[in-house]
C-alpha positions in Angstrom: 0.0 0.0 0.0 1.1 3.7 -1.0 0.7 6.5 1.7 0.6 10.3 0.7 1.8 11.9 3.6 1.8 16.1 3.4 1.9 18.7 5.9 1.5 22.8 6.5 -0.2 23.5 3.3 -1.1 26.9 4.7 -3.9 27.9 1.6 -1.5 27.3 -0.7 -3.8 25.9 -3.5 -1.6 25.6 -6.4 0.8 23.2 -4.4 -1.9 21.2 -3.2 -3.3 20.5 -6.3 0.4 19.4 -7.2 0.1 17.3 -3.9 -3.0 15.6 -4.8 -1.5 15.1 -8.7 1.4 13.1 -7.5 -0.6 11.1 -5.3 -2.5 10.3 -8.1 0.5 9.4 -10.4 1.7 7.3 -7.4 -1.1 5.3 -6.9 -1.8 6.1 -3.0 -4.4 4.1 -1.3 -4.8 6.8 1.6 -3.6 10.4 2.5 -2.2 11.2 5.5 -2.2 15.1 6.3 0.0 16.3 9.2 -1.5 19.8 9.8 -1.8 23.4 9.1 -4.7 23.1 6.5 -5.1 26.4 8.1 -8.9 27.1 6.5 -11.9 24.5 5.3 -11.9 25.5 1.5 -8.2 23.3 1.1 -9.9 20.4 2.5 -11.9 20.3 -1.0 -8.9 19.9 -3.1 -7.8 16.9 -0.8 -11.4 15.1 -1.8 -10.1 15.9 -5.5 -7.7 12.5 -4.5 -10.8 10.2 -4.7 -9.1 8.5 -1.8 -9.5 8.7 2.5 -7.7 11.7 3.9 -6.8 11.4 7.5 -5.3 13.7 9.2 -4.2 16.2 12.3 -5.1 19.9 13.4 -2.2 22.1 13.2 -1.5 25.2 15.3 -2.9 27.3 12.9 -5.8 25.2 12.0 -8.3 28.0 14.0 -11.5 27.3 12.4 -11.9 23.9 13.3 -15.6 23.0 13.2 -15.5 24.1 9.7 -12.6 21.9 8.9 -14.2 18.8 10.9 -17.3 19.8 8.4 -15.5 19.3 5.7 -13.9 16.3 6.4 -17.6 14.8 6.3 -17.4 12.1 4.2 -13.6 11.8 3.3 -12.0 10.4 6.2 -10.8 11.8 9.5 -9.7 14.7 11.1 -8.3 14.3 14.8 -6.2 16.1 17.6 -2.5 15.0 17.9 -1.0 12.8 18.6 -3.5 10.6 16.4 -2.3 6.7 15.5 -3.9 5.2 12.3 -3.3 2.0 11.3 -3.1 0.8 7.9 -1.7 -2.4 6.4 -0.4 -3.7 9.9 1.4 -0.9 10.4 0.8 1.5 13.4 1.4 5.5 11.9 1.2 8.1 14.8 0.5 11.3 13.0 1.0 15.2 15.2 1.7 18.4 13.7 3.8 19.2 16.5 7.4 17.5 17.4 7.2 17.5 20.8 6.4 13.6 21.7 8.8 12.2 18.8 11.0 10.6 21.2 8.0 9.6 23.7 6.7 7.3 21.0 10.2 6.3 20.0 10.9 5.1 23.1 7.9 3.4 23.6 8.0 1.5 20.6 3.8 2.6 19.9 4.4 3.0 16.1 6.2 2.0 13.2 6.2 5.3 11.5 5.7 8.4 13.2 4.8 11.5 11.0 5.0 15.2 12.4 5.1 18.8 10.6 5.4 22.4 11.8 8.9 22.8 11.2 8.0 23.0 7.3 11.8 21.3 7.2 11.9 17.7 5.3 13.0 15.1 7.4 13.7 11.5 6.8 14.9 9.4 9.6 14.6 5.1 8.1 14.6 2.4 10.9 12.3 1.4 13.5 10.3 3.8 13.9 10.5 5.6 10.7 10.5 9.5 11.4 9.0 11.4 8.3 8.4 15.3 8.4 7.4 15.7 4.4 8.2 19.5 4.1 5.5 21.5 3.3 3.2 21.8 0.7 3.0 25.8 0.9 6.8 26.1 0.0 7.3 29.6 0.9 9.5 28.9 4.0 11.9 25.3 3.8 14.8 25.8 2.1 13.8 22.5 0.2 10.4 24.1 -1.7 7.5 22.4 -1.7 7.6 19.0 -0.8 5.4 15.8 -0.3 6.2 12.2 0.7 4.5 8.7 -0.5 5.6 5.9 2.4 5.6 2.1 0.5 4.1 0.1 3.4 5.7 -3.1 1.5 9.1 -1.8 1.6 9.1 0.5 4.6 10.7 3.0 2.0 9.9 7.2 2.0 10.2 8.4 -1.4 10.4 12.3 -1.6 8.7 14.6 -4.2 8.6 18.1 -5.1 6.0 19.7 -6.1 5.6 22.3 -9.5 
């Protein structure tokens, strides 16, 4: 199974269509979004995927009744820390850093998946620790940035977006 995993997309339409594009070239069976949708009209363009979108709130994520609204539907939208599971793998999904090395430590996922810092990170092993960049590209040094996670080979595969 192919995960699209995205973060901090901040408004930034253009990109998200890009996001939801090279999902679609992928082939992902689920979207995993790690925060900072910031308001409910982005949440459309994830539904564009035609697959479940789950997802985190994000520090700037203010209006959040209309986001849960919009999430009708399509998948969920939780507080972090969140874990999914998909394809017997436990994914624990925050926008925030903070409890990285809590669930590290504790062994509770396989793959944990933060954003916030709009920085890519990239960290293979047990857990996996995947920050995909950002998707509003105005502030990481990398552009805008999006990751698909190959639950049959453990493997993050990077993308930029444009």
């Amino acid at each position: 199974m192919k995960i699209g995993i995205c973060s901090d997309s901040h408004d930034h339409m253009t990109n998200l269509r890009y996001a939801v594009e090279t999902f679609k070239r992928q082939g992902v069976e689920v979207i995993l979004h790690a925060g900072d949708f910031v308001a409910p009209f982005t949440v459309e363009v994830l539904r564009e995927a035609g697959v479940p979108v789950h997802g985190v709130y994000g520090n700037c994520d203010g209006e959040r009744v209309g986001l849960a609204k919009q999430f009708e539907g399509l998948g969920e939208l939780h507080r972090e820390p969140h874990i999914f599971e998909f394809d017997g793998l436990k994914f624990v999904v925050m926008h925030h850093p903070e409890w990285i090395e809590a669930f590290r430590h504790q062994e509770l996922a396989d793959v944990i998946i933060h954003g916030h810092t709009h920085e890519l990170r990239i960290e293979e092993g047990n857990p996996c620790v995947i920050n995909p960049g950002e998707v509003f590209g105005g502030r990481s040094h990398n552009g805008p940035t999006v990751v698909v996670f190959d639950t049959t080979t453990h493997k993050p595969q990077v993308y930029q977006l444009g």
